[in-house]
Jmol script that loads the backbone (N, CA, C; Angstrom):
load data "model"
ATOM      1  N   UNK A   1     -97.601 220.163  -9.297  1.00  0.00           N
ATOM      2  CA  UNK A   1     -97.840 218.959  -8.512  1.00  0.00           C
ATOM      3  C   UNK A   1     -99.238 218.422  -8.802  1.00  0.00           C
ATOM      4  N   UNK A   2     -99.593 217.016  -8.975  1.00  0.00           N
ATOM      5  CA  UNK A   2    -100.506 216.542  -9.552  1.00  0.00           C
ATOM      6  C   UNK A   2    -101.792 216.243  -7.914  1.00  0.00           C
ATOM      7  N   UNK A   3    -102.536 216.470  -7.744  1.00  0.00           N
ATOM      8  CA  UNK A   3    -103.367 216.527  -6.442  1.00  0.00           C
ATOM      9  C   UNK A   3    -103.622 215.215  -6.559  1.00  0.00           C
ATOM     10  N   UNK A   4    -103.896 214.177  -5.237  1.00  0.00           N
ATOM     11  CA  UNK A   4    -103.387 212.715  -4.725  1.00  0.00           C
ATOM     12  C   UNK A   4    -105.553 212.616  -5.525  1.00  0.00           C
ATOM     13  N   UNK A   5    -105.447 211.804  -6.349  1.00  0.00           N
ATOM     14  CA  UNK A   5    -107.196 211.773  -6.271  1.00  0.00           C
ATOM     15  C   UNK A   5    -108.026 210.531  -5.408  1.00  0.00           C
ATOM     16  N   UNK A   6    -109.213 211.609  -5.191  1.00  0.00           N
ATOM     17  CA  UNK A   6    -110.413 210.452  -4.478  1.00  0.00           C
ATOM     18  C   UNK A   6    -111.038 209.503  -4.934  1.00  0.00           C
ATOM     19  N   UNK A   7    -110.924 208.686  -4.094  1.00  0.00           N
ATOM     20  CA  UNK A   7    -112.292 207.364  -4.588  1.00  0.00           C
ATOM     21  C   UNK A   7    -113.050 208.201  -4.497  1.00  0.00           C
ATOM     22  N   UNK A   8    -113.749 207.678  -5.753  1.00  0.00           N
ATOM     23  CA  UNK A   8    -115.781 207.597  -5.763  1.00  0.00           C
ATOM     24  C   UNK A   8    -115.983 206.572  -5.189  1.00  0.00           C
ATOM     25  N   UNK A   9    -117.705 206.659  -4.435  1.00  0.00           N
ATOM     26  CA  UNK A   9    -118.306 205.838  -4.263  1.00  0.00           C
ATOM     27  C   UNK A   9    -119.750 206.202  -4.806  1.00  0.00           C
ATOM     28  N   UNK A  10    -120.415 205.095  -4.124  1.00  0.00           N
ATOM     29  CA  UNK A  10    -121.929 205.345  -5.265  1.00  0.00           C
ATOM     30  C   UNK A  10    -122.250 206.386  -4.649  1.00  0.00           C
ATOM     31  N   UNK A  11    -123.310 206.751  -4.583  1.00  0.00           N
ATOM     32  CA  UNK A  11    -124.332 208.189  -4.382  1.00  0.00           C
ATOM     33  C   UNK A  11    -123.178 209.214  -4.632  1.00  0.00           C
ATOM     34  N   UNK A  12    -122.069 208.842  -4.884  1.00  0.00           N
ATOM     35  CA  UNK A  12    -120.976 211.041  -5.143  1.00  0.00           C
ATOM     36  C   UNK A  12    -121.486 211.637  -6.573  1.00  0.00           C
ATOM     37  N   UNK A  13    -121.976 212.809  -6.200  1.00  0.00           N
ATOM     38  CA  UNK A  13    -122.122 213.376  -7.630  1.00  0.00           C
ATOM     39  C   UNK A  13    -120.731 213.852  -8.201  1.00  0.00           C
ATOM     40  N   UNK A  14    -120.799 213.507  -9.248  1.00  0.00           N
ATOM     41  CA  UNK A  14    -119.791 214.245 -10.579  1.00  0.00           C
ATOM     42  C   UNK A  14    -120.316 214.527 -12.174  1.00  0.00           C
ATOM     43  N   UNK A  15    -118.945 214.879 -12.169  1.00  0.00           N
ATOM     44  CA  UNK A  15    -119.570 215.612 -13.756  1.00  0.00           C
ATOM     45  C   UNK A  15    -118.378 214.943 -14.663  1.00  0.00           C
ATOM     46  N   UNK A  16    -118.826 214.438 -15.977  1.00  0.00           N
ATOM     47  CA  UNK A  16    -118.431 214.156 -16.753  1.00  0.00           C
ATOM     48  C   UNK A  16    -116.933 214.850 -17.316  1.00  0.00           C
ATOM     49  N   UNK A  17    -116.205 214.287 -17.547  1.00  0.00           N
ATOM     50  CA  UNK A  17    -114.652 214.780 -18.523  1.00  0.00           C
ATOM     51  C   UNK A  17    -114.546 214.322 -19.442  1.00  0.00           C
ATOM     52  N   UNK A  18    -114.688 214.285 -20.462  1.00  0.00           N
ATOM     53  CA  UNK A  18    -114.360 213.033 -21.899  1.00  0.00           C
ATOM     54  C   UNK A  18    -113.508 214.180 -22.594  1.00  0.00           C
ATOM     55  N   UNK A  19    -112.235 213.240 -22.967  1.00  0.00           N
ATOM     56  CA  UNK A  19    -111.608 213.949 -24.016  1.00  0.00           C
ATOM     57  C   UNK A  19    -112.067 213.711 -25.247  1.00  0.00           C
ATOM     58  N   UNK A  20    -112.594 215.018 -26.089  1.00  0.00           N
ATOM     59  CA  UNK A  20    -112.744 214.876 -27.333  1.00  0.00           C
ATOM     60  C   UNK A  20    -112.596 214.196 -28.617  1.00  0.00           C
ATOM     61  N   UNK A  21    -111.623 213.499 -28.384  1.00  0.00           N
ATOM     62  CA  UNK A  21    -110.451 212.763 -29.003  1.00  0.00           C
ATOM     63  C   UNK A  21    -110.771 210.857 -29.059  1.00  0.00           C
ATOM     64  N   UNK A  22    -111.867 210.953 -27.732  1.00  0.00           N
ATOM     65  CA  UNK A  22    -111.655 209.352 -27.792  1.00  0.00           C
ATOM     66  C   UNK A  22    -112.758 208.329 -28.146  1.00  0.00           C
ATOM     67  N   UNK A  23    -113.739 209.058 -28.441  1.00  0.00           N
ATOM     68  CA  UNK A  23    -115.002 208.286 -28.984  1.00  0.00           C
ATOM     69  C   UNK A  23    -116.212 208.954 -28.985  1.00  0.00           C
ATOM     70  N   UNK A  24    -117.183 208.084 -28.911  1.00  0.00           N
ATOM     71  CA  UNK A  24    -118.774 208.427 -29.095  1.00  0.00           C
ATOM     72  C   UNK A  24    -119.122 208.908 -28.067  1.00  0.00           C
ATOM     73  N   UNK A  25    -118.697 208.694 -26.865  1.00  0.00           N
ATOM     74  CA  UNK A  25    -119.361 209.620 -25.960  1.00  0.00           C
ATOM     75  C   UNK A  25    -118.787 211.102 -25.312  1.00  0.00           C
ATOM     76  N   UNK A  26    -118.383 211.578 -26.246  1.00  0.00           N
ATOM     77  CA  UNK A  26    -117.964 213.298 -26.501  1.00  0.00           C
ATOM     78  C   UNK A  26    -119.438 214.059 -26.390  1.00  0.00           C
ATOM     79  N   UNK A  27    -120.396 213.392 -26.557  1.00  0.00           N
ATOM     80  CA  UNK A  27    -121.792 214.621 -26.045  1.00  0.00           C
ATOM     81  C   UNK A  27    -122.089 214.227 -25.207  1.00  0.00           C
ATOM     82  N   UNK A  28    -121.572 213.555 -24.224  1.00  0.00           N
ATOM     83  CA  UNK A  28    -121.886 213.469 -22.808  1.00  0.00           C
ATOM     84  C   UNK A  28    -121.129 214.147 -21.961  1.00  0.00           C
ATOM     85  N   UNK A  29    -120.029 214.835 -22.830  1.00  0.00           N
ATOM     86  CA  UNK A  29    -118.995 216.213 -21.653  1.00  0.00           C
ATOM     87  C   UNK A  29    -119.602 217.037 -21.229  1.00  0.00           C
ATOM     88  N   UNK A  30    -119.303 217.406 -19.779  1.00  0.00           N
ATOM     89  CA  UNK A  30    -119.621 218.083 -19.399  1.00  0.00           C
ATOM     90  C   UNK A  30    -121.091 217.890 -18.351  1.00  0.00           C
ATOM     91  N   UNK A  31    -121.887 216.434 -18.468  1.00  0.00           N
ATOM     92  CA  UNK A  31    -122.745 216.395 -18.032  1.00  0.00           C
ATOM     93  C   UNK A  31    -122.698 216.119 -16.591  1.00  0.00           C
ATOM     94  N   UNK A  32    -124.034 216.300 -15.756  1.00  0.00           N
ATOM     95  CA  UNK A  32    -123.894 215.837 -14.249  1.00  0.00           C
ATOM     96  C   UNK A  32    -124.703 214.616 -13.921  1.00  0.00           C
ATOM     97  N   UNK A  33    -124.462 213.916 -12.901  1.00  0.00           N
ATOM     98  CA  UNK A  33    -124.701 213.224 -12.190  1.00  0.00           C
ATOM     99  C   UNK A  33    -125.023 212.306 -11.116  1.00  0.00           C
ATOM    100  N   UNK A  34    -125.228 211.116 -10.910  1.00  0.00           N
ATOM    101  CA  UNK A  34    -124.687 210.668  -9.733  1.00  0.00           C
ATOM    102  C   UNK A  34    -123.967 209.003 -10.064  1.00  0.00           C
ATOM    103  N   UNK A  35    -122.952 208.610  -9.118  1.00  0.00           N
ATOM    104  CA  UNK A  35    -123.020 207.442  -9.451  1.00  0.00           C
ATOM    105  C   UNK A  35    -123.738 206.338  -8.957  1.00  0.00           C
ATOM    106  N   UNK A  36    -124.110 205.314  -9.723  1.00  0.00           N
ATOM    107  CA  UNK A  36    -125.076 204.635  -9.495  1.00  0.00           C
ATOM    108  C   UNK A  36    -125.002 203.047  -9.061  1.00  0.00           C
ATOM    109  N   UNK A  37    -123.447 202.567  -9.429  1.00  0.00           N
ATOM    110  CA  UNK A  37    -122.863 201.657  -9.639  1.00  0.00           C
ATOM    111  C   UNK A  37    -121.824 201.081 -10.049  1.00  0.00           C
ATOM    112  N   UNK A  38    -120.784 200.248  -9.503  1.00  0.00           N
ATOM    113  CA  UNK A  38    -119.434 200.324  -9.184  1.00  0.00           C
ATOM    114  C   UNK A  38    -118.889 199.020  -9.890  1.00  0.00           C
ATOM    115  N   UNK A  39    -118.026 198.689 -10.493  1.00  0.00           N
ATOM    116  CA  UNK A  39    -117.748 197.385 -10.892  1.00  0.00           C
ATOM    117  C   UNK A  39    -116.534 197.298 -10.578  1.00  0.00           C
ATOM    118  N   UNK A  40    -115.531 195.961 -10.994  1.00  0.00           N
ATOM    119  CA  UNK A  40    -114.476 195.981 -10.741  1.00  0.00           C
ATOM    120  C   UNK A  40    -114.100 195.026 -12.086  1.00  0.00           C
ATOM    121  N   UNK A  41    -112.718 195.463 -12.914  1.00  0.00           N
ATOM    122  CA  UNK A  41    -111.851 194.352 -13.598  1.00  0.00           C
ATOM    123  C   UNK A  41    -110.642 194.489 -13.252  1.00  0.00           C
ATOM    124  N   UNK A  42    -109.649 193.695 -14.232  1.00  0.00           N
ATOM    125  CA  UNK A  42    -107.965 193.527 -14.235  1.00  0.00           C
ATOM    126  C   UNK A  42    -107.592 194.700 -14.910  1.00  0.00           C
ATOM    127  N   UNK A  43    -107.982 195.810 -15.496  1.00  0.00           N
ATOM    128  CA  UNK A  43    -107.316 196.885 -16.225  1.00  0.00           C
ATOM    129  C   UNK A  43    -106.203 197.138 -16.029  1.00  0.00           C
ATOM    130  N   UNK A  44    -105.856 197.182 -14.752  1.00  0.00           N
ATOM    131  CA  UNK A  44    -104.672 197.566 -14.036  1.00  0.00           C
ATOM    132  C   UNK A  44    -103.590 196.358 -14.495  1.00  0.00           C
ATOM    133  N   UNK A  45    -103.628 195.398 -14.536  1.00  0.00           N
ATOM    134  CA  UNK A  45    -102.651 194.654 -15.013  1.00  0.00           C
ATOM    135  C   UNK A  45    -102.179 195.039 -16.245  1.00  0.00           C
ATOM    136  N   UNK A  46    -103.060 195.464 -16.996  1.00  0.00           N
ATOM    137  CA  UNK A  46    -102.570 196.258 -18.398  1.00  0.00           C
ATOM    138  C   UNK A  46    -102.115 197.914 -18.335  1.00  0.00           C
ATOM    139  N   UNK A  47    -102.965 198.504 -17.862  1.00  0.00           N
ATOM    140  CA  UNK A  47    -102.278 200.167 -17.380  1.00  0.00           C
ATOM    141  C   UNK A  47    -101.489 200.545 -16.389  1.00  0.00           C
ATOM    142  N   UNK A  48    -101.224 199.409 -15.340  1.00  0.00           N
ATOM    143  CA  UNK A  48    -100.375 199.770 -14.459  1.00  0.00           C
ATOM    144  C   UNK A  48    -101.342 200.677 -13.536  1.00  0.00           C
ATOM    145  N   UNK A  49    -102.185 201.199 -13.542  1.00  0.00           N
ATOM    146  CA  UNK A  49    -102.635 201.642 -12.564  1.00  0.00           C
ATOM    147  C   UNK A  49    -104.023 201.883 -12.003  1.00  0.00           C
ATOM    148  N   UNK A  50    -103.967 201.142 -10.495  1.00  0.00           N
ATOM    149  CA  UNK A  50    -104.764 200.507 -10.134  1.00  0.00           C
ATOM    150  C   UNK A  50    -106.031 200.961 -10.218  1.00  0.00           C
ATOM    151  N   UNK A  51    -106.556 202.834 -10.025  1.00  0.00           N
ATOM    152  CA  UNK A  51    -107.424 203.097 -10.372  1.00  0.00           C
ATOM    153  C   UNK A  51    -108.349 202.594 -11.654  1.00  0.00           C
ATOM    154  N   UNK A  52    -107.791 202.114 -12.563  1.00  0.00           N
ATOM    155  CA  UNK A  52    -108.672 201.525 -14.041  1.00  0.00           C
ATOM    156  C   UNK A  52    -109.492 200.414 -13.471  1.00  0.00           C
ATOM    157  N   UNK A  53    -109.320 199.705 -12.567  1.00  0.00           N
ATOM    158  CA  UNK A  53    -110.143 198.474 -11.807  1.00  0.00           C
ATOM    159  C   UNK A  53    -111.540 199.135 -11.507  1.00  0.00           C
ATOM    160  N   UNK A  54    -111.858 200.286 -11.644  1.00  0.00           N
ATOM    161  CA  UNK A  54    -113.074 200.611 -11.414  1.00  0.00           C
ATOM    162  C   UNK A  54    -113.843 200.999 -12.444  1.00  0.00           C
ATOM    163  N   UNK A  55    -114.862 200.797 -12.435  1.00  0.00           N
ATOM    164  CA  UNK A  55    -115.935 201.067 -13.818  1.00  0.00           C
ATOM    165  C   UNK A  55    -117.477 201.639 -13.247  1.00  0.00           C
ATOM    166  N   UNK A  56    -117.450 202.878 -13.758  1.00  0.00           N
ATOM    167  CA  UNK A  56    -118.800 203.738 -12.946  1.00  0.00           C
ATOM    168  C   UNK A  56    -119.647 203.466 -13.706  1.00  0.00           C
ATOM    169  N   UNK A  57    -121.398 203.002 -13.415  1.00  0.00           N
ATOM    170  CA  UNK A  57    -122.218 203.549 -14.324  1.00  0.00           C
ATOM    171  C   UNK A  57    -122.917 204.858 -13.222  1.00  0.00           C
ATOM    172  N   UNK A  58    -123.399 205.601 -14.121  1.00  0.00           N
ATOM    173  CA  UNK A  58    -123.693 206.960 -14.060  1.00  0.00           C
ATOM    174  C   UNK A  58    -125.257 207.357 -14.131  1.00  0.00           C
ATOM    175  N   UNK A  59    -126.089 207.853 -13.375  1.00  0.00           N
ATOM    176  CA  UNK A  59    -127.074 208.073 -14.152  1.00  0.00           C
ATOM    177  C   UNK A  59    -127.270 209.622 -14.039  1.00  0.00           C
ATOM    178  N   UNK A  60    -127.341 210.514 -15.227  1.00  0.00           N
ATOM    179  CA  UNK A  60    -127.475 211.978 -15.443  1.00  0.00           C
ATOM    180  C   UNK A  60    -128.206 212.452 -14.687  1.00  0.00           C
ATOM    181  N   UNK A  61    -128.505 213.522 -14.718  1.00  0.00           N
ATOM    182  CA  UNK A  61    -129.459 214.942 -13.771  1.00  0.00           C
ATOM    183  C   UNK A  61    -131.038 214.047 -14.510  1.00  0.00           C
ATOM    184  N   UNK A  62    -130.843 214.144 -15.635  1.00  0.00           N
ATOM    185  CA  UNK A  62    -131.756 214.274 -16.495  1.00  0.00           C
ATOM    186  C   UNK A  62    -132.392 212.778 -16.344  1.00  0.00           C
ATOM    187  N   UNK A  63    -132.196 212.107 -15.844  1.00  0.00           N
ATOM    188  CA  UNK A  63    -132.753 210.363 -15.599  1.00  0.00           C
ATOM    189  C   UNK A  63    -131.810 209.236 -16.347  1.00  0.00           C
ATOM    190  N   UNK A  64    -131.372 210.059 -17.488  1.00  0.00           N
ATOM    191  CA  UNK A  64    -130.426 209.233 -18.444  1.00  0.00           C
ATOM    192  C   UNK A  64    -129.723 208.238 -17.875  1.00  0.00           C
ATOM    193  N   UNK A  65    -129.607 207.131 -18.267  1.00  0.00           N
ATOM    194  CA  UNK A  65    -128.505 206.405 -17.842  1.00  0.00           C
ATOM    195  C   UNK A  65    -127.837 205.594 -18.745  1.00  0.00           C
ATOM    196  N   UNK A  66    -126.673 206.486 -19.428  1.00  0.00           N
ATOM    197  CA  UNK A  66    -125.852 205.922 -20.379  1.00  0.00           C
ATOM    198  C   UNK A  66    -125.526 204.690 -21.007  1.00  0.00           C
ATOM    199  N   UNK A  67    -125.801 203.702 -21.965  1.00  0.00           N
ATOM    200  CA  UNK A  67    -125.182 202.161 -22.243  1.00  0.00           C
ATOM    201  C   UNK A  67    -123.392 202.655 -22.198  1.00  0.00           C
ATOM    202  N   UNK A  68    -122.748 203.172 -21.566  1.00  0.00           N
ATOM    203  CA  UNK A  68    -121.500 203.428 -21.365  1.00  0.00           C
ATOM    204  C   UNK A  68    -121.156 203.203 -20.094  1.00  0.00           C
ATOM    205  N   UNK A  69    -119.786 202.647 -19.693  1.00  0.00           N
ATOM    206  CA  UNK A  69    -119.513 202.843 -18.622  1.00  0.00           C
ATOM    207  C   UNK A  69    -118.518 203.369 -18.509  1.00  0.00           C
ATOM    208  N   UNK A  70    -117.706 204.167 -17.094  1.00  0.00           N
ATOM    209  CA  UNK A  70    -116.595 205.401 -17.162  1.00  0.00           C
ATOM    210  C   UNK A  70    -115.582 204.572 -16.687  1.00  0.00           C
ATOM    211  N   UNK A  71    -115.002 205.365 -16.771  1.00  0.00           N
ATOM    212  CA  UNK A  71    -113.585 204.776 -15.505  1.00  0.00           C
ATOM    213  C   UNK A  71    -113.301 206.117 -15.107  1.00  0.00           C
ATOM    214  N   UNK A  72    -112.149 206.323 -14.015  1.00  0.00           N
ATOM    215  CA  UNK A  72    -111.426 207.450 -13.186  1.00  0.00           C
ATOM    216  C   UNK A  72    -111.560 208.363 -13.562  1.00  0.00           C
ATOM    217  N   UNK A  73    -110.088 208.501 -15.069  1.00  0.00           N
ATOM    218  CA  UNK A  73    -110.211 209.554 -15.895  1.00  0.00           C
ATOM    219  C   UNK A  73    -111.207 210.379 -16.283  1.00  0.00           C
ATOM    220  N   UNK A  74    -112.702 210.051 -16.530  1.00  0.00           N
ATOM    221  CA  UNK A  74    -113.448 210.566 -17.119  1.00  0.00           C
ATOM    222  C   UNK A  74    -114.231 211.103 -16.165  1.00  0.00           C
ATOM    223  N   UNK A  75    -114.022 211.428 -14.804  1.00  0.00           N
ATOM    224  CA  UNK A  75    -114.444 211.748 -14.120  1.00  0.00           C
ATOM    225  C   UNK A  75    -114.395 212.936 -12.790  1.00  0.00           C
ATOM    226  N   UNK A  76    -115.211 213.803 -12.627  1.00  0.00           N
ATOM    227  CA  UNK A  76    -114.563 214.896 -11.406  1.00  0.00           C
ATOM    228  C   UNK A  76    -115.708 214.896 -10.654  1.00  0.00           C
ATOM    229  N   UNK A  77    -115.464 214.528  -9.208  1.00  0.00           N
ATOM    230  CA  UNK A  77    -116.021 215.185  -8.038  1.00  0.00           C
ATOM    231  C   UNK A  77    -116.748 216.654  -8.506  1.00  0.00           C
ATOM    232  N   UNK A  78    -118.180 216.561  -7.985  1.00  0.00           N
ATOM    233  CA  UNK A  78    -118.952 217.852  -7.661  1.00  0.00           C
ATOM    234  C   UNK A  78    -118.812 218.525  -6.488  1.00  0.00           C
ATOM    235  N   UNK A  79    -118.690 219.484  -6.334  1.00  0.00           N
ATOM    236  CA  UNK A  79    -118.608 220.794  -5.414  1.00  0.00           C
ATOM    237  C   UNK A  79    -117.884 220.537  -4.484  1.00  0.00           C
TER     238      UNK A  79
END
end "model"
wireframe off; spacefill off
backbone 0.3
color backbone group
């Protein structure tokens, strides 16, 4: 059974998921964070599902703050 998932909102820490498989930001797996900032598009009209309407920027433990932005998938709740 697939567990129902949570909204993020800004200040939730998480940690990075990137599948290996899908681009340049594969050395950012595994990293932590917080989120910093929330956007919204139509994704969902194309994926069917509504979670893709959200777009995280992130800024690392480390101060970093990625020219990338996430969506859902790439993402897990801390502790």
């Amino acid at each position: 059974m697939i567990p129902i998932a949570q909204a993020y909102q800004k200040g939730d820490r998480i940690k990075l998921i990137l599948d290996k498989e899908r681009g340049p930001d594969t050395h950012l797996h595994g990293k932590t964070g917080e989120i910093i900032h929330i956007e919204f598009d139509d994704a969902s009209s194309i994926t069917g599902n509504s979670e893709d309407n959200f777009i995280y920027t992130i800024q690392l433990d480390n101060g970093e703050i990625p020219d990338i932005h996430f969506r859902r998938y790439d993402l897990r709740k801390e502790g």
